[in-house]
N, C-alpha and C positions, 0 to 999 in steps of 0.2 A: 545431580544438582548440588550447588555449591551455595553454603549458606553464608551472607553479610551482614553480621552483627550490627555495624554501625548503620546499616538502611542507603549504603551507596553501591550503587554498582558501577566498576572503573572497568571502559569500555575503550582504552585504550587513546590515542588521536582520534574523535568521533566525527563523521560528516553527517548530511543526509539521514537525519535519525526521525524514526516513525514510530510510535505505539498507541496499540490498540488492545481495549478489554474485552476481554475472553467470556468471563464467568464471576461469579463473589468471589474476589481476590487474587485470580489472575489477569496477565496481560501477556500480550506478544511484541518485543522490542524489534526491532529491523536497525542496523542504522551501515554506512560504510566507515570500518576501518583504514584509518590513513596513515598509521605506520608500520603499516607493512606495506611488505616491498611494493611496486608497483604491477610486478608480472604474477603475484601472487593472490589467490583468492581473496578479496576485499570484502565482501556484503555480505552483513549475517543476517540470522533471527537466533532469538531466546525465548524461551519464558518464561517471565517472573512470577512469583509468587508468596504474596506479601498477607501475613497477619499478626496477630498483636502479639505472637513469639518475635517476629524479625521476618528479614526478607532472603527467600531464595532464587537462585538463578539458575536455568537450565544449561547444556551446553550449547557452546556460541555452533549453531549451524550455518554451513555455506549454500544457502537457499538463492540468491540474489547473484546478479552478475560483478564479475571484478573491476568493469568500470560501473559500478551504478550512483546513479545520479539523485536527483528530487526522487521523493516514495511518498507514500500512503498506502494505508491501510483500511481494510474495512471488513469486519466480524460480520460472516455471513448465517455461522452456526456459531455453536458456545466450540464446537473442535474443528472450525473451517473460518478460515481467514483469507482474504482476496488483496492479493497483494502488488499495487502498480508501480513502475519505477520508469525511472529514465536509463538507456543504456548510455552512456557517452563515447561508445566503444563502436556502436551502432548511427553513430549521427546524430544520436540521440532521439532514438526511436523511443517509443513509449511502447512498454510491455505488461502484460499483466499473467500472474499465474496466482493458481488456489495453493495453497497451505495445510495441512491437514496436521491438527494438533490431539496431542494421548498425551494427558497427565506433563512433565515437563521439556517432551520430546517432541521437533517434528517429525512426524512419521511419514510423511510423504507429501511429496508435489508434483501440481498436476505440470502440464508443455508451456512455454512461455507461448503467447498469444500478443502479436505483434497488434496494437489496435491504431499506432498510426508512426508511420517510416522516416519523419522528419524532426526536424528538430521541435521537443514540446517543451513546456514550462508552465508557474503556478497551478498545478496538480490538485487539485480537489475532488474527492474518491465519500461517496457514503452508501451507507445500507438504504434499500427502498422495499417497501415488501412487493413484490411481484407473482403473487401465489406460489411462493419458494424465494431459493435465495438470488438474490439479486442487489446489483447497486448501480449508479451516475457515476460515472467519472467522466467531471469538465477540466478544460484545459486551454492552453492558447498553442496552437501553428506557429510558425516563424514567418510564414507567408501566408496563412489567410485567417479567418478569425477566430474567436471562442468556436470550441467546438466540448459540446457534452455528447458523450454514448450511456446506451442502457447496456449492462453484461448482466447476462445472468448462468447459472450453472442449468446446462443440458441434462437428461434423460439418464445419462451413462456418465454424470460427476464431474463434464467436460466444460471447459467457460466456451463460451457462446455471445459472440458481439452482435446482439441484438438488435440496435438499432442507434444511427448517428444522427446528432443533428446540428449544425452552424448556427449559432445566433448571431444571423447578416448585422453587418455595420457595426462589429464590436470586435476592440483587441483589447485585453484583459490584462491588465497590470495587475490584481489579485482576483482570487475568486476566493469564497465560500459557500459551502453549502450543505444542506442538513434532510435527513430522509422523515419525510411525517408517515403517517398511515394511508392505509387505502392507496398503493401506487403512486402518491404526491413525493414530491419535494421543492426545497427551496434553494435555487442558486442566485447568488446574488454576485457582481463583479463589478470591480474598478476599472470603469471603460477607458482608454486613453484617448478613446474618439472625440467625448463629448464634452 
């Protein structure tokens, strides 16, 4: 880890940047590097680690693919992270893989989990409690409409696309949305339908 006095971390040409808190004082950054080369690994993570000494940075990990597009993030544990992106490499397939975080390293990632083959956009990924870890991630098609899934982590550490669903009669110029208690949450989306 590399410590920044001033409280910035230069990240190079940054795309597609995502972060999510970990624990008191840490976070996991994601974002895609854009100058570097094009045939070269693009898509990192780090994690930061900020307190009222200053802030540190981990090393930049190639966790993410080298065309990666829109991301989100979503802290499933205080050392597991569920990480969704766009491939643009792939058609822009929407993919999702765990994270597994140790102090300012990641230490391991689980198989990319293709959750849908065509082109997706406005990305919106949160935690839900599902007696374990679990999240929503909604989204829009290119040809058909919002679409939210539930993912949660399997038996044996593995993501597990648990269950999809369309919400008929809607294309989603934004979405948001946020995990409550007890299995709820709240999505909310800028229809272009209505």
């Amino acid at each position: 880890a590399k410590f920044i006095d001033e409280g910035r971390v230069r990240l190079g040409i940054t795309q597609y940047l995502a972060m999510e808190s970990l624990h008191l004082g840490s976070a996991l950054i994601c974002y895609r590097d854009a100058s570097i080369e094009p045939q070269e690994d693009r898509g990192f993570c780090s994690v930061v680690v900020a307190t009222t000494a200053g802030v540190w940075i981990g090393n930049a990990t190639s966790v993410l693919p080298r065309d990666v597009g829109a991301l989100t993030l979503a802290a499933l544990a205080v050392d597991k992270v569920l990480a969704c992106y766009k491939d643009d490499a792939q058609f822009g397939s929407l993919i999702c893989r765990m994270l597994g975080i140790r102090g300012f390293a990641i230490v391991n990632y689980g198989p990319e989990v293709i959750v849908s083959g065509g082109d997706t956009w406005h990305l919106s990924l949160a935690t839900i409690n599902l007696g374990g870890s679990g999240a929503v991630l909604c989204y829009q098609e290119r040809s058909s409409m919002c679409t939210c899934d539930i993912l949660r982590e399997g038996p044996l550490g593995e993501l597990l696309l648990a269950h999809k669903t369309r919400l008929d009669d809607s294309i989603a110029l934004a979405i948001a949305m946020t995990g409550l208690a007890f299995e709820l949450g709240i999505v909310c989306l800028v229809d272009g339908l209505r």
